[in-house]
PASEBA-1860 file (N, C-alpha, C; in nm, 3 decimals):
! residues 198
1> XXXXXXXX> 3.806/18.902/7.453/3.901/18.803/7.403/3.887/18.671/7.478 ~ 3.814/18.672/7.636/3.870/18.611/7.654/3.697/18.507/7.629 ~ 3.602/18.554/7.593/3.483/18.479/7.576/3.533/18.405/7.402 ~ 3.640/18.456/7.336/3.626/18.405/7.218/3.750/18.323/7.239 ~ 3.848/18.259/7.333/3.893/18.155/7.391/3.832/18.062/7.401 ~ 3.704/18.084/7.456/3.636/17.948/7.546/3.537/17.908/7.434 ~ 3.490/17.980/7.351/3.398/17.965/7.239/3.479/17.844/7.156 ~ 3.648/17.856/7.143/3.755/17.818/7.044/3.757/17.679/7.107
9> XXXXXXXX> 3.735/17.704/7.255/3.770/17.569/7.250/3.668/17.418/7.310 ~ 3.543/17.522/7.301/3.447/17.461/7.294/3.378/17.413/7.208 ~ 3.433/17.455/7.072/3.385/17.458/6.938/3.474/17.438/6.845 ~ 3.607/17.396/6.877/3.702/17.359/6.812/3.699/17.286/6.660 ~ 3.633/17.200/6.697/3.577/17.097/6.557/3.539/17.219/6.469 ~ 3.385/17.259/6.508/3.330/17.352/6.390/3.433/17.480/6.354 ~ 3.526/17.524/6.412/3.617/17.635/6.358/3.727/17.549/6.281 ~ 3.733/17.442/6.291/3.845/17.407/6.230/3.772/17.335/6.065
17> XXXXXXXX> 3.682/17.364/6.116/3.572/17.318/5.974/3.517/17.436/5.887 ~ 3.549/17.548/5.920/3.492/17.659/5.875/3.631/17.668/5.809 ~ 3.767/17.677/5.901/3.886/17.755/5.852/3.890/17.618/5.711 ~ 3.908/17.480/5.717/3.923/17.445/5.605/3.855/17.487/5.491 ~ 3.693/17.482/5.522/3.581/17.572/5.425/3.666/17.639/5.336 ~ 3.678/17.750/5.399/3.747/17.907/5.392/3.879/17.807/5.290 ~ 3.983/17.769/5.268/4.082/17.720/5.249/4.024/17.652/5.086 ~ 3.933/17.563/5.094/3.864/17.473/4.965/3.775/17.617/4.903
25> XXXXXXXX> 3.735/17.682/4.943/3.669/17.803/4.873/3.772/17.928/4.792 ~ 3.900/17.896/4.810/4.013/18.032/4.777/4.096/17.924/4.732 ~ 4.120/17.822/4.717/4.282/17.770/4.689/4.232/17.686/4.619 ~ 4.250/17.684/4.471/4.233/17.583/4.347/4.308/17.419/4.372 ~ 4.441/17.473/4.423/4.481/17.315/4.449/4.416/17.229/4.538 ~ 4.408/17.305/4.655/4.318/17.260/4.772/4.206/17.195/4.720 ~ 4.115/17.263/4.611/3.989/17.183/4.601/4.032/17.117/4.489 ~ 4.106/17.095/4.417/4.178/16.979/4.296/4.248/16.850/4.410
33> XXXXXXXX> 4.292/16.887/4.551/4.369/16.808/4.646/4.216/16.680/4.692 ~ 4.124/16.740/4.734/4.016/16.683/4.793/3.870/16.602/4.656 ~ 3.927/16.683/4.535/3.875/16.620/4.477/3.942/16.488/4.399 ~ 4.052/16.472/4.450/4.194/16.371/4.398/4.132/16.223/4.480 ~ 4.142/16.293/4.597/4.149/16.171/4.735/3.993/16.142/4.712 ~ 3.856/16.172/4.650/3.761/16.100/4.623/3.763/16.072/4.512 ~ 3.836/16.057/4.391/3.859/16.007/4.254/3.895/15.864/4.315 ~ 4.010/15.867/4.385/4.090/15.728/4.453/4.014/15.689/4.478
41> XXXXXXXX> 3.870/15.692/4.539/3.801/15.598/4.587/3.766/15.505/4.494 ~ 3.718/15.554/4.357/3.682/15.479/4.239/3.527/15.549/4.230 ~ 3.492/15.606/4.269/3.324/15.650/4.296/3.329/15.698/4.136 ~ 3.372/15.789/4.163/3.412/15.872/4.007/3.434/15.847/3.830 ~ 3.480/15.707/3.866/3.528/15.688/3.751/3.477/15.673/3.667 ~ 3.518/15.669/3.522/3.519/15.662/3.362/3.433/15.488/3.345 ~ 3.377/15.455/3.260/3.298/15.355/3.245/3.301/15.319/3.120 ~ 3.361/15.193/3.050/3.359/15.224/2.928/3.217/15.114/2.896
49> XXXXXXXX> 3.136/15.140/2.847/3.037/15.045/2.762/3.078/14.881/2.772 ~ 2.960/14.776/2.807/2.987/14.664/2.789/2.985/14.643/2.650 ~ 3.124/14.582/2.623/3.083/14.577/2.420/3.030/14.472/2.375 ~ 2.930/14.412/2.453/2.832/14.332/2.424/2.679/14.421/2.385 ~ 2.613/14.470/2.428/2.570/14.642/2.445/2.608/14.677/2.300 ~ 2.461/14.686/2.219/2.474/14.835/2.107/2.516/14.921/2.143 ~ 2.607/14.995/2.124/2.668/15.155/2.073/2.560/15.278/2.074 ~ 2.556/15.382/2.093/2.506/15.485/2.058/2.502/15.502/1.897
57> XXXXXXXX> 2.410/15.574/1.853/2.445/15.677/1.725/2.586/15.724/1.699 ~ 2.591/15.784/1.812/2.711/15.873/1.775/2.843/15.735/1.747 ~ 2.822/15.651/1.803/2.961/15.543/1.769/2.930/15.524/1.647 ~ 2.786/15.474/1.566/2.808/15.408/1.461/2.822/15.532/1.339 ~ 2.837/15.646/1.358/2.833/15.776/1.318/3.044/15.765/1.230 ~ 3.020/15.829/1.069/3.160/15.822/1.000/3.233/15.882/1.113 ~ 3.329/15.890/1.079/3.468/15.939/1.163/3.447/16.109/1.163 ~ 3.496/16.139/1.301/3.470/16.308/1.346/3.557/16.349/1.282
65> XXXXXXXX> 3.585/16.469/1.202/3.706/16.566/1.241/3.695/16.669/1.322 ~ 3.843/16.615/1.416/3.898/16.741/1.489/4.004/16.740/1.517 ~ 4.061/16.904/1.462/4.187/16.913/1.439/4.261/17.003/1.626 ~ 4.337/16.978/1.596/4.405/17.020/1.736/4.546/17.097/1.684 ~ 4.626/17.187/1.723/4.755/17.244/1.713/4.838/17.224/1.838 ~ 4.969/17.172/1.791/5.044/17.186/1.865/5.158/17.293/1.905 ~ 5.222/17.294/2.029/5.325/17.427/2.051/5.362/17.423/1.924 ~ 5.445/17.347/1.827/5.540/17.419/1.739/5.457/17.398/1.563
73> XXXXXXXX> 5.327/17.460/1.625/5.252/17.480/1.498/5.163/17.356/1.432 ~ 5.236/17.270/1.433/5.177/17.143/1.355/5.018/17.117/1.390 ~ 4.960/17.109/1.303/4.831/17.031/1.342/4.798/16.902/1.311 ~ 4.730/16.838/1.387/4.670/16.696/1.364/4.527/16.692/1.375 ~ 4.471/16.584/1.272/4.364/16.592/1.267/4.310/16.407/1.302 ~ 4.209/16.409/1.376/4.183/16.279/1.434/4.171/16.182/1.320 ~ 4.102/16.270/1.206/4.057/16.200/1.081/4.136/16.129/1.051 ~ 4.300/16.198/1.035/4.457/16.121/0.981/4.493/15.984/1.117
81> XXXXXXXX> 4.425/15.966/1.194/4.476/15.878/1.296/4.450/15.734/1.296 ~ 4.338/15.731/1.248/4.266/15.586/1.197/4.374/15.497/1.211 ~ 4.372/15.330/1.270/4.447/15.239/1.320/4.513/15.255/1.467 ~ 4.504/15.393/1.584/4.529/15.375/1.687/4.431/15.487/1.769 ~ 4.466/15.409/1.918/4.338/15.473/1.994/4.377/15.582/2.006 ~ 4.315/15.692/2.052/4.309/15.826/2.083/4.244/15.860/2.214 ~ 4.316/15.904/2.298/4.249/15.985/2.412/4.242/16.097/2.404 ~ 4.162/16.129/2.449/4.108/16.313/2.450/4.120/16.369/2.595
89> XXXXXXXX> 4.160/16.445/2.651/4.124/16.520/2.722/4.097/16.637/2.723 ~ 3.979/16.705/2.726/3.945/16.859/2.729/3.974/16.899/2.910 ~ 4.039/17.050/2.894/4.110/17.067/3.039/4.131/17.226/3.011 ~ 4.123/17.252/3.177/4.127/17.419/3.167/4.234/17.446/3.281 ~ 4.315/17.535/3.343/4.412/17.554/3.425/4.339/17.587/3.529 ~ 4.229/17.667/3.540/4.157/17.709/3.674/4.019/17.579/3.693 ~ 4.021/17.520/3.610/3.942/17.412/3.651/3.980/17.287/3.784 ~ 3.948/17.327/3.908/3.968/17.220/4.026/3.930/17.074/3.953
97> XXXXXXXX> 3.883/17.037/3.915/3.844/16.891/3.836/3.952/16.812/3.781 ~ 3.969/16.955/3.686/4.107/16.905/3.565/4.232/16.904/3.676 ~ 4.234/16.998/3.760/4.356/16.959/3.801/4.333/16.850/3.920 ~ 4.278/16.832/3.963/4.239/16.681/4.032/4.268/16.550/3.959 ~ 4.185/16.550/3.799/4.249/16.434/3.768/4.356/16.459/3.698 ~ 4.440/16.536/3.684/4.587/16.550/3.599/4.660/16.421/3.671 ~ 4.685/16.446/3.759/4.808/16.301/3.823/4.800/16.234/3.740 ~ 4.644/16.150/3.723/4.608/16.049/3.707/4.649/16.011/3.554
105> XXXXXXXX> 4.618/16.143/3.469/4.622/16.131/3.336/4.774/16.123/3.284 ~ 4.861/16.181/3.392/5.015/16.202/3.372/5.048/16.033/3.410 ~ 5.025/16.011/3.471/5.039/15.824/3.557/5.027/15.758/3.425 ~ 4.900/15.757/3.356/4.847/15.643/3.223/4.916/15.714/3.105 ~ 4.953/15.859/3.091/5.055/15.872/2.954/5.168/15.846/2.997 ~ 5.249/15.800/3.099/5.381/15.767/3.118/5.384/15.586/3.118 ~ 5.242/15.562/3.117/5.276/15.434/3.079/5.289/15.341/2.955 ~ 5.157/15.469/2.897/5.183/15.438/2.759/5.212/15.541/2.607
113> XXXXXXXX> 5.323/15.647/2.684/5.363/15.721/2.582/5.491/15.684/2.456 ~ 5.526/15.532/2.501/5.578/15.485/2.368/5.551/15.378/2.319 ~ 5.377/15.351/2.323/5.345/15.281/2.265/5.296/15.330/2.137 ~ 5.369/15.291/1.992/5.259/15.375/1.885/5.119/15.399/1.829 ~ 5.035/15.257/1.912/4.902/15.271/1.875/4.828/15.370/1.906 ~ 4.894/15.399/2.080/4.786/15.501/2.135/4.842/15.661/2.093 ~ 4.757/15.764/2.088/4.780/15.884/2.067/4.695/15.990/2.188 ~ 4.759/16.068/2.277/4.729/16.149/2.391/4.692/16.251/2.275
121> XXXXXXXX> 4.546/16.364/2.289/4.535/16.470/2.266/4.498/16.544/2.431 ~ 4.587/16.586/2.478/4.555/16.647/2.581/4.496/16.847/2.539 ~ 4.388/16.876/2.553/4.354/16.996/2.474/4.320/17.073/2.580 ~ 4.417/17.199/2.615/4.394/17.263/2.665/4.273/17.416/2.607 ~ 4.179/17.394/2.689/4.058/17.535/2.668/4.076/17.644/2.779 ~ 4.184/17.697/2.805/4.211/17.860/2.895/4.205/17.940/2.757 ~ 4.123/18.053/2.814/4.101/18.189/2.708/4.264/18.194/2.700 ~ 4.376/18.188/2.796/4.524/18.241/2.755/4.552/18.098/2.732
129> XXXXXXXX> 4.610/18.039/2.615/4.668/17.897/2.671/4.802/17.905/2.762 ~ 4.877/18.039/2.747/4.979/18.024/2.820/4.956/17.975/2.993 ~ 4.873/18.009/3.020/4.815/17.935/3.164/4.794/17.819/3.148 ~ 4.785/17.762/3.038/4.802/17.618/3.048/4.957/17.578/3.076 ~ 5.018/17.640/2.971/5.163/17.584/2.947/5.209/17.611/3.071 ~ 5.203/17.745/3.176/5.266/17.768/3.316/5.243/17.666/3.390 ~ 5.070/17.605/3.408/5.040/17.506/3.431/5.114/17.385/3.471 ~ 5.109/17.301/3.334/5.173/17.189/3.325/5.346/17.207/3.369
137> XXXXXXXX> 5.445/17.311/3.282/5.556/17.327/3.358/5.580/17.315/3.544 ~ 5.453/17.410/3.629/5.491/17.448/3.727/5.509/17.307/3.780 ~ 5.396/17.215/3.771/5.349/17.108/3.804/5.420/16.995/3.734 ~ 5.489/17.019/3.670/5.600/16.891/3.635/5.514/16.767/3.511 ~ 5.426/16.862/3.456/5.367/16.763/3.378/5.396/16.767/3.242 ~ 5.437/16.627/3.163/5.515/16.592/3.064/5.400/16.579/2.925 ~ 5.263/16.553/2.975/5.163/16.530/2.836/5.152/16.611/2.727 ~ 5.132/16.636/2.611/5.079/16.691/2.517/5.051/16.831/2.552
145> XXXXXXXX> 5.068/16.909/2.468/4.965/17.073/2.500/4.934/17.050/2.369 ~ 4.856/17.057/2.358/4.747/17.103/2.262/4.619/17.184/2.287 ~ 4.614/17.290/2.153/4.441/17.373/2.174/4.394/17.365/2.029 ~ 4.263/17.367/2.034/4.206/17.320/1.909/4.247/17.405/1.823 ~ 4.204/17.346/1.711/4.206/17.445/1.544/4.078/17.441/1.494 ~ 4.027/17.508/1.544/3.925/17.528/1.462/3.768/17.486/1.570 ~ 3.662/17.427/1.571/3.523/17.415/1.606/3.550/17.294/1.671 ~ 3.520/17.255/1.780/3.534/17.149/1.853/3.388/17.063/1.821
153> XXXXXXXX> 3.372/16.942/1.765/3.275/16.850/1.718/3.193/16.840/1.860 ~ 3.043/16.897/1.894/2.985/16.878/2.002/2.997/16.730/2.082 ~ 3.028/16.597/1.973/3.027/16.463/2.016/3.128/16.448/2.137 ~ 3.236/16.523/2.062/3.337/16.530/2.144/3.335/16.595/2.267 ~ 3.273/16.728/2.289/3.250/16.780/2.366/3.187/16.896/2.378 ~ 3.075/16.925/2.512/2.958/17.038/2.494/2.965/17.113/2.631 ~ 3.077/17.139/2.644/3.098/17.255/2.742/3.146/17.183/2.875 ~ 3.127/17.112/2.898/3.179/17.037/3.089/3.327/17.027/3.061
161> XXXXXXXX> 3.374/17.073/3.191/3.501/17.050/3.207/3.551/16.951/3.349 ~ 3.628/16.879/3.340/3.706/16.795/3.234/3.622/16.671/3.163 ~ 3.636/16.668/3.018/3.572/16.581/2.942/3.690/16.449/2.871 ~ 3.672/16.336/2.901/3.734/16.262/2.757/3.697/16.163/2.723 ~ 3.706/16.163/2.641/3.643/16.085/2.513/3.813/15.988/2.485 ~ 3.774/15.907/2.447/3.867/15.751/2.362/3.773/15.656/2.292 ~ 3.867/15.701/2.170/3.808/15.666/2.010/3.914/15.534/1.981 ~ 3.817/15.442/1.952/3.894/15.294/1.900/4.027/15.358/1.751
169> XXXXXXXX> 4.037/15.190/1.731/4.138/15.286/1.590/4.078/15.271/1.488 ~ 3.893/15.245/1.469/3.816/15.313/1.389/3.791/15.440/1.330 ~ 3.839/15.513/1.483/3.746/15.665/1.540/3.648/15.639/1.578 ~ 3.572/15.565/1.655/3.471/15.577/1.699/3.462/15.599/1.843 ~ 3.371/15.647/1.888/3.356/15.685/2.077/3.351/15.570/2.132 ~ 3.469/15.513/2.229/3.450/15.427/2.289/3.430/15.449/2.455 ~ 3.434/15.568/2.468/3.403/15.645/2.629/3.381/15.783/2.594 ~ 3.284/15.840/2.649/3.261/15.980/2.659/3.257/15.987/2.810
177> XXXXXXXX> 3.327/16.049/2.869/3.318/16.101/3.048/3.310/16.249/3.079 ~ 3.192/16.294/3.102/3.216/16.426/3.179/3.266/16.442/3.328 ~ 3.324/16.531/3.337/3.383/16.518/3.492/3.470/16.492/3.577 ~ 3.511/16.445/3.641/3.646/16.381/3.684/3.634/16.274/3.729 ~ 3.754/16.198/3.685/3.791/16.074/3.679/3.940/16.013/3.739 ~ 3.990/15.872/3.780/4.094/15.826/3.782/4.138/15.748/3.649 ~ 4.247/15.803/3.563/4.272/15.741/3.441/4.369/15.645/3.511 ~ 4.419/15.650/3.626/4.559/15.547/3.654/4.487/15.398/3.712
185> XXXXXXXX> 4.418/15.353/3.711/4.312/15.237/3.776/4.356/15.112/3.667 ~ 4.403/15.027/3.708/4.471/14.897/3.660/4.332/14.851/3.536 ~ 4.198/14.852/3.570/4.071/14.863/3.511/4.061/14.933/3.397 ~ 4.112/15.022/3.422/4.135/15.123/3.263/4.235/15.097/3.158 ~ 4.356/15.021/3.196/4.406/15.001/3.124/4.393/14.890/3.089 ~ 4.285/14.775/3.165/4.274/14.644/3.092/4.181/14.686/2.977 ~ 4.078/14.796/2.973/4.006/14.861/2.879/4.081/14.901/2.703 ~ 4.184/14.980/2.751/4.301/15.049/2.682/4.294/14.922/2.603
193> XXXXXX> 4.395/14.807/2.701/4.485/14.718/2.623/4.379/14.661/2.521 ~ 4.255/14.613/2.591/4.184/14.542/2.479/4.167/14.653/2.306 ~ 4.134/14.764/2.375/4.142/14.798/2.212/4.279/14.848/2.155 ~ 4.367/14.845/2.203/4.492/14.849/2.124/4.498/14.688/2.084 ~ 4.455/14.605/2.089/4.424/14.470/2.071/4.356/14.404/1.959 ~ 4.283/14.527/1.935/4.157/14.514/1.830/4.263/14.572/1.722
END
Protein backbone atom coordinates (compact mmCIF):
# COMPACT_ATOMS: atom_id res chain seq x y z
CA UNK A 1 0.00 0.00 0.00
CA UNK A 2 2.37 1.92 0.87
CA UNK A 3 4.54 1.78 -2.69
CA UNK A 4 1.08 2.63 -4.33
CA UNK A 5 1.03 6.03 -2.14
CA UNK A 6 4.19 7.24 -3.49
CA UNK A 7 3.45 5.99 -7.10
CA UNK A 8 -0.08 8.41 -6.43
CA UNK A 9 1.75 10.98 -5.73
CA UNK A 10 4.37 10.93 -7.96
CA UNK A 11 2.14 10.43 -10.76
CA UNK A 12 -0.69 12.32 -9.76
CA UNK A 13 -1.34 14.12 -13.11
CA UNK A 14 -1.39 10.74 -15.11
CA UNK A 15 -3.96 9.04 -12.50
CA UNK A 16 -6.02 11.83 -12.52
CA UNK A 17 -5.99 11.51 -16.35
CA UNK A 18 -6.76 7.95 -16.49
CA UNK A 19 -9.66 8.37 -13.68
CA UNK A 20 -11.22 11.18 -16.03
CA UNK A 21 -10.53 8.66 -19.16
CA UNK A 22 -12.41 6.06 -17.21
CA UNK A 23 -15.34 8.82 -16.47
CA UNK A 24 -15.62 10.13 -20.61
CA UNK A 25 -15.57 6.30 -21.52
CA UNK A 26 -18.90 5.23 -19.12
CA UNK A 27 -20.87 8.52 -18.69
CA UNK A 28 -22.78 9.80 -21.88
CA UNK A 29 -23.20 13.24 -20.34
CA UNK A 30 -19.66 13.49 -19.47
CA UNK A 31 -18.65 12.94 -23.09
CA UNK A 32 -21.80 15.22 -24.46
CA UNK A 33 -20.17 17.78 -21.37
CA UNK A 34 -16.58 17.89 -23.18
CA UNK A 35 -17.90 17.72 -26.43
CA UNK A 36 -20.15 21.06 -25.56
CA UNK A 37 -17.03 23.08 -24.24
CA UNK A 38 -15.21 22.33 -27.84
CA UNK A 39 -18.43 23.21 -29.92
CA UNK A 40 -18.01 26.78 -27.89
CA UNK A 41 -14.91 27.13 -29.36
CA UNK A 42 -16.53 27.54 -32.86
CA UNK A 43 -14.05 24.77 -34.38
CA UNK A 44 -17.13 22.73 -35.02
CA UNK A 45 -19.47 24.62 -36.50
CA UNK A 46 -22.26 24.48 -39.24
CA UNK A 47 -21.18 26.50 -42.46
CA UNK A 48 -23.70 27.64 -44.57
CA UNK A 49 -22.54 28.08 -48.41
CA UNK A 50 -21.39 31.50 -49.75
CA UNK A 51 -24.60 32.32 -51.83
CA UNK A 52 -22.53 33.75 -54.27
CA UNK A 53 -21.19 29.98 -54.94
CA UNK A 54 -23.38 27.55 -57.25
CA UNK A 55 -25.41 25.18 -55.17
CA UNK A 56 -25.01 21.52 -55.34
CA UNK A 57 -27.40 19.22 -57.39
CA UNK A 58 -29.09 18.33 -54.63
CA UNK A 59 -30.22 22.27 -54.00
CA UNK A 60 -31.28 22.73 -57.51
CA UNK A 61 -33.11 19.25 -57.16
CA UNK A 62 -37.67 19.63 -56.91
CA UNK A 63 -38.67 19.73 -53.37
CA UNK A 64 -37.93 16.45 -51.00
CA UNK A 65 -40.67 14.74 -49.29
CA UNK A 66 -40.37 13.97 -45.80
CA UNK A 67 -42.90 13.30 -43.64
CA UNK A 68 -42.30 13.30 -39.85
CA UNK A 69 -45.13 12.37 -36.93
CA UNK A 70 -45.79 14.03 -34.14
CA UNK A 71 -46.64 12.90 -30.25
CA UNK A 72 -50.34 13.42 -30.89
CA UNK A 73 -50.34 11.66 -34.26
CA UNK A 74 -50.36 14.43 -36.77
CA UNK A 75 -48.01 14.29 -39.55
CA UNK A 76 -46.26 16.90 -41.53
CA UNK A 77 -44.80 16.74 -44.57
CA UNK A 78 -41.87 19.22 -45.66
CA UNK A 79 -43.54 19.21 -49.11
CA UNK A 80 -46.75 21.22 -47.31
CA UNK A 81 -44.14 23.84 -45.83
CA UNK A 82 -43.03 25.77 -48.82
CA UNK A 83 -42.72 29.75 -47.85
CA UNK A 84 -40.77 29.08 -44.43
CA UNK A 85 -37.41 27.80 -43.38
CA UNK A 86 -37.14 24.47 -41.89
CA UNK A 87 -34.58 23.08 -39.61
CA UNK A 88 -33.91 19.56 -39.30
CA UNK A 89 -32.35 17.92 -36.74
CA UNK A 90 -31.70 14.15 -36.85
CA UNK A 91 -30.81 13.04 -33.03
CA UNK A 92 -30.56 9.91 -30.97
CA UNK A 93 -30.73 9.85 -26.90
CA UNK A 94 -27.48 7.75 -26.49
CA UNK A 95 -25.75 9.79 -29.01
CA UNK A 96 -22.83 12.01 -26.94
CA UNK A 97 -22.88 14.50 -30.07
CA UNK A 98 -26.63 15.02 -30.05
CA UNK A 99 -26.59 15.57 -26.62
CA UNK A 100 -23.66 17.98 -26.73
CA UNK A 101 -25.28 20.09 -29.19
CA UNK A 102 -28.92 20.00 -27.66
CA UNK A 103 -28.30 23.28 -25.44
CA UNK A 104 -27.43 24.86 -28.35
CA UNK A 105 -30.41 23.80 -30.48
CA UNK A 106 -32.82 24.51 -27.35
CA UNK A 107 -30.98 28.29 -27.12
CA UNK A 108 -31.90 29.04 -31.21
CA UNK A 109 -35.62 27.35 -30.88
CA UNK A 110 -36.37 29.59 -27.90
CA UNK A 111 -35.42 32.32 -29.91
CA UNK A 112 -37.19 31.67 -32.65
CA UNK A 113 -40.14 29.47 -31.74
CA UNK A 114 -42.74 32.23 -32.44
CA UNK A 115 -41.65 33.26 -35.34
CA UNK A 116 -44.06 31.74 -38.15
CA UNK A 117 -41.63 31.50 -40.97
CA UNK A 118 -39.33 29.18 -39.31
CA UNK A 119 -40.42 25.51 -38.62
CA UNK A 120 -38.13 23.15 -35.98
CA UNK A 121 -38.32 19.38 -37.14
CA UNK A 122 -36.41 18.07 -34.36
CA UNK A 123 -36.47 14.02 -35.36
CA UNK A 124 -35.76 11.83 -32.98
CA UNK A 125 -34.00 8.15 -34.40
CA UNK A 126 -33.84 5.82 -30.84
CA UNK A 127 -35.05 2.20 -31.81
CA UNK A 128 -37.55 3.19 -28.47
CA UNK A 129 -38.54 6.83 -29.12
CA UNK A 130 -39.68 6.83 -25.62
CA UNK A 131 -35.92 7.41 -24.72
CA UNK A 132 -36.17 10.23 -26.56
CA UNK A 133 -39.21 11.68 -24.89
CA UNK A 134 -37.45 10.64 -21.17
CA UNK A 135 -34.70 12.43 -22.74
CA UNK A 136 -35.82 15.76 -23.53
CA UNK A 137 -38.30 15.79 -20.28
CA UNK A 138 -35.34 14.77 -17.89
CA UNK A 139 -33.28 17.54 -19.40
CA UNK A 140 -35.82 20.28 -19.49
CA UNK A 141 -35.99 20.45 -23.18
CA UNK A 142 -39.00 22.27 -24.79
CA UNK A 143 -38.30 21.45 -28.89
CA UNK A 144 -40.38 19.38 -31.09
CA UNK A 145 -40.38 15.40 -30.79
CA UNK A 146 -40.78 14.16 -33.76
CA UNK A 147 -39.88 10.52 -35.59
CA UNK A 148 -40.22 9.98 -39.12
CA UNK A 149 -43.13 8.48 -41.16
CA UNK A 150 -42.05 6.67 -43.36
CA UNK A 151 -38.17 6.49 -45.47
CA UNK A 152 -35.98 9.25 -44.58
CA UNK A 153 -34.79 11.04 -48.16
CA UNK A 154 -30.85 10.06 -48.15
CA UNK A 155 -30.34 14.10 -49.06
CA UNK A 156 -31.52 14.64 -45.89
CA UNK A 157 -29.72 12.20 -44.23
CA UNK A 158 -27.29 8.91 -44.56
CA UNK A 159 -26.73 7.58 -41.29
CA UNK A 160 -24.33 10.20 -39.10
CA UNK A 161 -25.58 11.28 -36.09
CA UNK A 162 -26.29 14.39 -35.31
CA UNK A 163 -27.22 15.67 -38.82
CA UNK A 164 -29.13 19.04 -39.94
CA UNK A 165 -30.05 20.17 -42.73
CA UNK A 166 -32.07 23.93 -43.26
CA UNK A 167 -34.15 24.20 -46.27
CA UNK A 168 -34.91 27.88 -47.57
CA UNK A 169 -38.79 28.50 -48.00
CA UNK A 170 -38.22 26.98 -51.45
CA UNK A 171 -37.23 23.58 -49.82
CA UNK A 172 -34.12 23.62 -50.90
CA UNK A 173 -30.75 22.56 -48.84
CA UNK A 174 -29.37 25.47 -47.58
CA UNK A 175 -26.89 23.59 -44.96
CA UNK A 176 -26.30 20.00 -44.69
CA UNK A 177 -24.00 19.40 -41.33
CA UNK A 178 -22.90 16.13 -40.14
CA UNK A 179 -21.82 16.11 -36.64
CA UNK A 180 -21.89 18.47 -34.00
CA UNK A 181 -22.36 21.83 -34.01
CA UNK A 182 -23.16 25.27 -32.03
CA UNK A 183 -26.71 26.37 -33.36
CA UNK A 184 -26.68 29.34 -30.59
CA UNK A 185 -23.66 31.52 -32.42
CA UNK A 186 -24.99 35.14 -33.16
CA UNK A 187 -23.43 33.96 -36.97
CA UNK A 188 -26.11 31.53 -37.39
CA UNK A 189 -28.71 33.46 -36.85
CA UNK A 190 -27.50 36.33 -39.07
CA UNK A 191 -27.68 33.20 -41.63
CA UNK A 192 -31.37 32.26 -40.36
CA UNK A 193 -32.47 35.93 -40.53
CA UNK A 194 -31.28 36.43 -44.08
CA UNK A 195 -33.41 33.65 -45.35
CA UNK A 196 -36.42 34.28 -43.40
CA UNK A 197 -35.75 37.54 -45.39
CA UNK A 198 -35.86 36.01 -48.67
Amino acid sequence: MGNFKIWIRKNWSTALMVLLFAVLLVNTDAKAWLMRQIATTGILNSQFPDPKVETSDVNKSETINFRVRKQDGLVVNTADLKGKVIFINFWASWCPPCRAEFPSIQTFYEKYKTNPDIVFLTVNLDDNPELGKVYLEDKGFTVPFLIPDGEIPTPYFSGSLPTTVVLDKNGQIQLHHQGLADYSKESFYETIDALLKR
